[in-house]
Phi, psi and omega in degrees: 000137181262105210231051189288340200224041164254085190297079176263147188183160151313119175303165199217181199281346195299316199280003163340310179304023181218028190291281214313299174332292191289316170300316194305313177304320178284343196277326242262309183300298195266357147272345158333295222277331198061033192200165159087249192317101156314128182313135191215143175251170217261352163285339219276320188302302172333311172282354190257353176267317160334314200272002203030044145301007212209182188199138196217118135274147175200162178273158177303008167262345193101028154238158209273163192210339173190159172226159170195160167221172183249118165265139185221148169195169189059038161085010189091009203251306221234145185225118204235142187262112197258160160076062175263120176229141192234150166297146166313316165306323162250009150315143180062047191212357175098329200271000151285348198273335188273349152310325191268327189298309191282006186268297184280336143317311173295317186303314191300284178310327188260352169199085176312326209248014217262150177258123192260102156240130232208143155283112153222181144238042188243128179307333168272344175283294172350297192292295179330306162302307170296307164348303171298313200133358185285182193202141163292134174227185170258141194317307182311348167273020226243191168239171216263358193305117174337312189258032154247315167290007180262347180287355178257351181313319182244050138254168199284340192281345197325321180280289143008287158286295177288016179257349174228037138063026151072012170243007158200172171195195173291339175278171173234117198283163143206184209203140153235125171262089156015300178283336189223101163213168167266157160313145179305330183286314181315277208319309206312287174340283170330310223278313159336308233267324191268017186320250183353327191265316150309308191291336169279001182283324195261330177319314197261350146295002185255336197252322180290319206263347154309323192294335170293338197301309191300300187312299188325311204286291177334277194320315186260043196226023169078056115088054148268336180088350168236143203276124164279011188278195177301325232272330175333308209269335184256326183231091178282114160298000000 
């Protein structure tokens, strides 16, 4: 990527102005994707740059170009680097992964002892998470604090995630534990050897934890055979 006149760095308070820019964009994403970003509001993006919680790109003219933040739960034992968010414009261009490498270095300088984790469904954030050191795990290794799962309420899957009882969803938990990790080299290495395994992973969660959805939608949809809700409009077989 040539991304010489690309800045990342800790956000600072100046960059409050690009709050709105940045929500508008995740909401804007996770009904693209029909998946992903908790609805987050530009005061809530603001308190995480008040806090230096947060990583900003922007270009050496000032425009904006990517966000990430900092999370913290359970007292602080699990941190989880939430909102990666990129301009349309500069997707596929690389500046999400340097984006995620300085997120998870600040998490890391600011909670050492801390278990680092993330939810997606998207196969390049994966690749990305592995890249750090991250692992695939099962939601119970996830931290259990309430109000991070209250935090999924305005996702579309959401109903989803509590009908199996908070032990699957459309996401894919990973996890870096400090005390316990493979190398950043290991995971990587894994994560190559399994693409293809993943990617039928997500594929068939996408066609398995929808599909009730879908019948549903169908049975009650006026005798036409096709469903009409969000979940139509967001995940088309």
């Amino acid at each position: 990527m040539d991304n010489q006149n690309i800045i990342i760095r800790v956000a600072t308070p100046d960059d409050k102005v690009y709050a709105k820019t940045i929500t508008a964009e995740m909401e804007a994403s996770a009904m693209a994707r029909g998946t992903g970003i908790a609805k987050r509001s530009s005061e809530y993006i603001e308190g995480k740059i008040d806090e230096g919680k947060s990583v900003i790109a922007v270009t050496d003219e000032g425009k904006w170009v990517g966000f990430c933040y900092i999370e913290t739960w359970s007292h602080g034992d699990y941190v989880a680097n939430s909102g990666l968010i990129v301009s349309p414009e500069f997707r596929k261009s690389g500046v999400a992964k340097s984006i995620k490498k300085r997120i998870f270095n600040l998490s890391r300088e600011k909670y050492p002892n801390a278990k680092i984790f993330g939810l997606t469904t998207g196969l390049a954030v994966m690749k990305i998470n592995s890249d750090l050191g991250y692992e695939p795990v099962t939601y119970s290794e996830l931290t259990q604090d309430e109000d991070f799962w209250a935090g999924c309420k305005s996702c579309v899957n959401y109903e989803i995630l509590m009908g199996k009882d908070r032990k699957i969803c459309m996401c894919t938990a990973m996890l870096y534990d400090p005390k316990d990790h493979y190398k950043p080299e290991e995971t990587k290495q894994y994560f190559e050897e399994n693409v293809k395994g993943f990617e039928r992973l997500l594929r068939f969660k996408r066609w398995k934890l929808l599909k009730p959805f879908m019948k549903k939608e169908i049975n009650g949809g006026g005798g036409n055979g096709k469903p009409r809700s969000l979940f139509h409009y967001l995940f088309r077989f």
